[in-house]
N, C-alpha and C positions, 0 to 999 in steps of 0.2 A: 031300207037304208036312207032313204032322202028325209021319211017320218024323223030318224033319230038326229040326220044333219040341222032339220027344220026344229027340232026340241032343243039343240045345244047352241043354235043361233038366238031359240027365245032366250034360252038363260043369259046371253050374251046382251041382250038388247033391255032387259031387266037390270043384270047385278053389273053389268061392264065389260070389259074383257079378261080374260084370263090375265092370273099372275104371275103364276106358276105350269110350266109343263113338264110332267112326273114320269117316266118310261119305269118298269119292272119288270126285268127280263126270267124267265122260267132258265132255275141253273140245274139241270139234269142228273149234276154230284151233289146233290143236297142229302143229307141223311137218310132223312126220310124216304128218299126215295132209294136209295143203293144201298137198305136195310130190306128192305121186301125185298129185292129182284135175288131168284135163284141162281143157283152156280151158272154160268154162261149165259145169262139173259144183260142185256143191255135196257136203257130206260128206252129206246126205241120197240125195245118189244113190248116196251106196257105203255099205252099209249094214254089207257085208263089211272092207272098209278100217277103217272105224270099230271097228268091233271088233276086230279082230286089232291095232290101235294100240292100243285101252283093255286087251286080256287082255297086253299086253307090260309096259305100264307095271303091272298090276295087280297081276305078277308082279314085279317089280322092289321094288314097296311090300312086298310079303309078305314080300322077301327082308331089305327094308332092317328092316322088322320084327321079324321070327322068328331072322334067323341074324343081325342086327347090331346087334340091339337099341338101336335110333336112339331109342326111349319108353323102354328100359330091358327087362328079360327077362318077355319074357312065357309064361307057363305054361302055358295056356289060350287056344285062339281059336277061333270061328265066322265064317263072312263069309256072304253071302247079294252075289249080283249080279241087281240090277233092271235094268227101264227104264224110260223116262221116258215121258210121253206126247208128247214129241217124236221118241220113240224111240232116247235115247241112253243107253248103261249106265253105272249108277253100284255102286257097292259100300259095303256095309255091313257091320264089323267090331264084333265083341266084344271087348275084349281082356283076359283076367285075368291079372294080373299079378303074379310072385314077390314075395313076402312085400314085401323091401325097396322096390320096384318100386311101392309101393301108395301111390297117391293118395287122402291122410286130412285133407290139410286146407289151407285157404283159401293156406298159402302155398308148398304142395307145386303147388300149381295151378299157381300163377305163376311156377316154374321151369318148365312144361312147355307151359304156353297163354299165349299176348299176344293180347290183345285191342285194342292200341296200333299207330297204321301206323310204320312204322320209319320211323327217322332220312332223310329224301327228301338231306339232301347225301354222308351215310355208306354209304348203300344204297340210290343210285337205284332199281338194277332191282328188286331185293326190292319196294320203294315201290311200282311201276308195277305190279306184279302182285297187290300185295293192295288197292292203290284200283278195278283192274281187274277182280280174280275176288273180293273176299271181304265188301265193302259192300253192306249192303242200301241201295238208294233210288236215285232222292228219292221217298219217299212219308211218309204221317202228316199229322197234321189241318193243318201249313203248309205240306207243299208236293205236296199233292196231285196227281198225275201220273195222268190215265186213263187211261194206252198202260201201265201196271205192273199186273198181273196180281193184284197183292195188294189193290188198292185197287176193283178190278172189280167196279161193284155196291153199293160200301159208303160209308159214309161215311169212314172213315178205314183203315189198314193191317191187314190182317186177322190177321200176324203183332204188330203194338203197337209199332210203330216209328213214329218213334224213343224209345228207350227212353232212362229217366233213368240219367244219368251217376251211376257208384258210386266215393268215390275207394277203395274196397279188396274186394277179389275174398270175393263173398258163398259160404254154403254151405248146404244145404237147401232148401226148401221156399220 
């Protein structure tokens, strides 16, 4: 472990610092995966399936990254693959990015992050996938939800949701 913190500090002390940091969470209902599993088996019981889905697709991202630069050309990368305590793997990228490539400011963001749900009559499916995987909630001090994992225990979201609406894409601190 320290070997690979001591490798991602050289690349850091080489190409800079990262530009980008990339998470990709293992989704359980992926086809692929609830296409194998027999009548009454859940992705829990193929712990093997589940994985060989998440390292296919995790290789497909590396590739759409590194050799097709879908973020733009990156110079530099580290990844690290976790698990969850449900025990699904997720992966976490560094990515330093060529000179041009570099994200400097509030509206270099906003060509490459949306924080907005897309158009529901332009892009149904797009819609249906990010009110599906990419919403936090319902939790926060109105609409408190006990069965939410972030509210367990506390009086409001332990993450700070919902957070106040910005109308323009903030930078630092």
């Amino acid at each position: 472990m320290r070997r690979r913190y001591m490798d991602a500090m050289a690349l850091v002390r080489r190409y800079g610092k990262p530009d980008i940091f990339l998470t990709m969470t293992c989704n359980p209902n992926w086809d692929e995966i609830r296409q194998e599993l027999y009548p009454g088996q859940t992705p829990q019981d193929r712990p093997d399936l589940v994985v060989r889905v998440f390292r296919a697709k995790l290789e497909e991202l590396k590739n759409k990254l590194l050799k097709k630069d879908i973020l733009g050309k990156v110079r530099a990368y580290v990844y690290v693959v976790e698990f969850q305590k449900r025990g699904l793997p997720h992966a976490h990228f560094l990515l330093i990015m060529e000179g041009r490539y570099k994200l400097t400011c509030p509206e270099q963001y906003d060509r490459l992050i949306s924080a907005e749900l897309p158009n529901k009559k332009k892009y149904p499916e797009l819609y249906k996938l990010v009110v599906k995987h990419m919403m936090h909630g319902p939790c926060g001090a109105l609409n408190l939800n006990p069965e939410c994992p972030c509210t367990k225990g506390r009086p409001s979201c332990k993450n700070h949701y919902p957070r106040p609406f910005h109308a323009a894409t903030l930078q630092g601190p």
